[in-house]
Structures are given as C-alpha cells and as structure tokens.
C-alpha positions in Angstrom: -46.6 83.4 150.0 -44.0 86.2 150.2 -44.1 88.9 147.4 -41.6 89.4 144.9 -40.5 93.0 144.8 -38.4 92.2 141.9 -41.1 90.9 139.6 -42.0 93.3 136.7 -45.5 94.8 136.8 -48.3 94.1 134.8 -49.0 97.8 134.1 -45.9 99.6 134.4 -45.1 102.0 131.2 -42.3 100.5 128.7 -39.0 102.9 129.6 -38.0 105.1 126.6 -34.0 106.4 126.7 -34.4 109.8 125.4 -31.4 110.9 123.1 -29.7 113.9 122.1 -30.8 115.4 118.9 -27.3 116.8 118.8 -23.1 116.2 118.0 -22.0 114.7 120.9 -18.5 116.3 120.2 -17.8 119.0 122.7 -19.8 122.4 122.0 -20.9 121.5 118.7 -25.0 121.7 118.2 -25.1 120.4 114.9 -27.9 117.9 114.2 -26.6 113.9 114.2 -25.5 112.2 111.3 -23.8 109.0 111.9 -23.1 107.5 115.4 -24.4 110.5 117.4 -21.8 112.5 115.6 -22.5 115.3 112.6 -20.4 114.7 109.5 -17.0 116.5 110.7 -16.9 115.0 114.0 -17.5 111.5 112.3 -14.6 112.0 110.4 -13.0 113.2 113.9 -14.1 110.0 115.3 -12.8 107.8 112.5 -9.2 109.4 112.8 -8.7 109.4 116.6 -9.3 113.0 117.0 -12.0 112.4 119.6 -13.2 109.0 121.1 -17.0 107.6 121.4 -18.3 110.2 124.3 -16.8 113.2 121.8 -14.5 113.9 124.3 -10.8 114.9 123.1 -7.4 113.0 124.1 -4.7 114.4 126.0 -2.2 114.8 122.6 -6.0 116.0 120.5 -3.2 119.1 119.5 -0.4 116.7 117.8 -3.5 114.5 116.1 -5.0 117.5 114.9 -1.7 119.0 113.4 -1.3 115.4 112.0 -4.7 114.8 110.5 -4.7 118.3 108.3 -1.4 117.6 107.1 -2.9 114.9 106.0 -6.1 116.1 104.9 -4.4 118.9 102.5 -2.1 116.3 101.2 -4.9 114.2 99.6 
C-alpha cells in the first residue's frame, strides 16, 4: 500500500496566522480598531481614501481634497 503524502498527520501542531497588532494604512503604528484599521484610517477605508490592504489610489490627492470639504461642511 502506497503512502499518502498528502494525508494530514496525526501530530502535527494546529497553524496559527500571526497578525499585525498595527494600522494597516501606510506608516501609521497605531494600535487596530476595526478591520485591521485604527479609527481614522477606518473612516479612510469607509470613504475610499484607501482600499482593504491600506494602500492609497492613484487620485488618493482629489479624494482627500474631497472628503475634508466634506468633513468641515458637516
């Protein structure tokens, strides 16, 4: 009988996915919140100014001119 090299072993330790304790927003360091994102970048997140790696979109400048106008207005 052939052995299955695919089969999972008896005594093999469970895998644990270690996560950042921080913002996943570019250079922030701020402790997570909601959605591996601190408060402000959440907010960020909700409006489009960054998408779900924290990384910023190529017109980030025009959405963030956008989204204080905004933002003082309310």
């Amino acid at each position: 009988m052939a052995k299955d090299n695919n089969a999972p072993q008896s005594n093999s330790q469970p895998r644990v996915v270690q996560t950042s304790e921080s913002c996943m927003a570019e250079g922030c360091k701020k402790k997570i919140t909601r959605m591996h994102f601190c408060d402000e970048h959440f907010e960020w997140y909700k409006e489009g100014l960054i998408n779900k790696r924290g990384e910023r979109p190529s017109d980030f400048d025009k959405k963030h001119q956008h989204w204080l106008r905004k933002k003082a207005a309310a």
